[in-house]
C-alpha positions, 0 to 999 in steps of 0.5 A, spaced: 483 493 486 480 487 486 479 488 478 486 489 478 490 484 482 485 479 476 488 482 471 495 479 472 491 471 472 489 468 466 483 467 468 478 470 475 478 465 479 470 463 481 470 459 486 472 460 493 477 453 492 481 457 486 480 463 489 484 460 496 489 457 492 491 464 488 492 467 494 496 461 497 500 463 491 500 471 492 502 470 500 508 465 499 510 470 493 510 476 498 514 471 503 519 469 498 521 477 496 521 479 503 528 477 503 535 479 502 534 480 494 528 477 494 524 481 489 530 479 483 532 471 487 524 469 487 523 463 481 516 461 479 518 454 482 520 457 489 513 460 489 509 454 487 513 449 492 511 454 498 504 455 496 504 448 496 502 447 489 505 443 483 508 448 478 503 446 473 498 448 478 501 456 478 502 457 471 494 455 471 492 462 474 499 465 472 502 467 465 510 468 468 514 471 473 512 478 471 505 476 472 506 473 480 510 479 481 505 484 479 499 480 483 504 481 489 503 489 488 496 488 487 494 483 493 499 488 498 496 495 495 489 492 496 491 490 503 494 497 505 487 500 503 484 496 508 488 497 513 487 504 512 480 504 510 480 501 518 483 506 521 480 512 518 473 509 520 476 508 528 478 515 528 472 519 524 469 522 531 475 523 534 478 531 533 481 532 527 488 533 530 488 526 533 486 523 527 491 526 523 496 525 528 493 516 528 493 516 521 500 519 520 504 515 525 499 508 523 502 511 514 510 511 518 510 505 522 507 501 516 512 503 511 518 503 515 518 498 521 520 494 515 524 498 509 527 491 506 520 489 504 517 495 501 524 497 498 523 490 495 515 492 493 517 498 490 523 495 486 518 491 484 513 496 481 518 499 477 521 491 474 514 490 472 512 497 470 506 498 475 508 505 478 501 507 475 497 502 480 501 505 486 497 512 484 492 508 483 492 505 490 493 512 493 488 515 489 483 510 492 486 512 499 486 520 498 477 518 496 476 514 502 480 520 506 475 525 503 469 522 505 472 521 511 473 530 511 467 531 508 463 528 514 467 533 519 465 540 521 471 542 523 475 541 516 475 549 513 479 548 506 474 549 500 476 544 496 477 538 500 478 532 494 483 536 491 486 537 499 486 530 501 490 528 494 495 533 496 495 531 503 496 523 502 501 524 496 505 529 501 506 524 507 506 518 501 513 522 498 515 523 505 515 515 506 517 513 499 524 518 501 524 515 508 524 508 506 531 508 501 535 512 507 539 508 511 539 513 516 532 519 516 535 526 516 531 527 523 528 523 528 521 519 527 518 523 531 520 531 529 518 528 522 511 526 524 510 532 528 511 537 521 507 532 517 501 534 523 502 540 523 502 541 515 496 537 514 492 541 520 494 547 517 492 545 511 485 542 513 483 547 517 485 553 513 478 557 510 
């Protein structure tokens, strides 16, 4: 993802005092569409000022608006992967139904503790026309979590890249749902539990 947060710049930021200050800009962008309407309130000067930095200095990196708010969606799926990728390495040697259920329940608590942030992410996705970085990203994921299969005896579905595209969309459509509905359909919990025990059907099926 890092190629394409860059590609939103003017130009790739070399030294670790310009690549600080990007991200000083990215991280108060992300603060600043955190709120009530952010994503369509949030102006290049509000962005600048709580970064820190003079207006000039952001439009050094920056092309416009649209180019903050695409490295907004850069910087947050680049972020997401980590933090997934982190949680897949704590559970590789664990049984295959605990990581499912660890990997699930760390997929709900991300995207729904805090629905406003993310309906504003996703709002902007589609203001700037990224909905093909967002299957980026989970692509990324569905490889790591692949990997992640590979290495366990206890994985008996024959084509395990193919299942780990299936699964992470199938529990990624669920969330996206989740995250636009004031009030979910059923509770968290049932919601998690059917989500296991589809995916280790799946997974386990020879």
């Amino acid at each position: 993802m890092t190629a394409l947060y860059e590609s939103f710049l003017r130009k790739a930021p070399k030294q670790a005092r310009s690549r600080v200050l990007v991200e000083a800009v990215l991280d108060s962008a992300i603060d600043l569409v955190s709120r009530e309407d952010g994503e369509a309130r949030t102006t290049v000067q509000e962005v600048a000022e709580r970064a820190g930095i003079g207006i000039g200095s952001l439009y050094d990196w920056f092309e416009d608006r649209s180019s903050v708010l695409a490295g907004v969606v850069a910087r947050v799926t680049a972020r997401n992967l980590q933090r997934f990728e982190d949680k897949l390495a704590e559970t590789r040697h664990r049984p295959l139904e605990e990581m499912v259920r660890v990997i699930i329940d760390f997929t709900l608590a991300t995207y729904l503790t805090d629905k406003r942030t993310w309906r504003a992410f996703l709002r902007i996705v589609f203001r700037v026309g990224l909905p093909p970085a967002l299957a980026e990203g989970q692509a990324i994921f569905a490889q790591s979590l692949a990997s992640a299969l590979r290495e366990r005896d206890d994985v008996r579905c024959p084509d395990i890249d193919a299942a780990a595209w299936i699964v992470t969309n199938e529990v990624m459509g669920v969330v996206h749902t989740l995250v636009w509905c004031e009030r979910s359909p059923f509770e968290i919990a049932r919601i998690r539990d059917e989500l296991t025990r589809a995916t280790l059907a799946y997974l386990e099926a020879g």
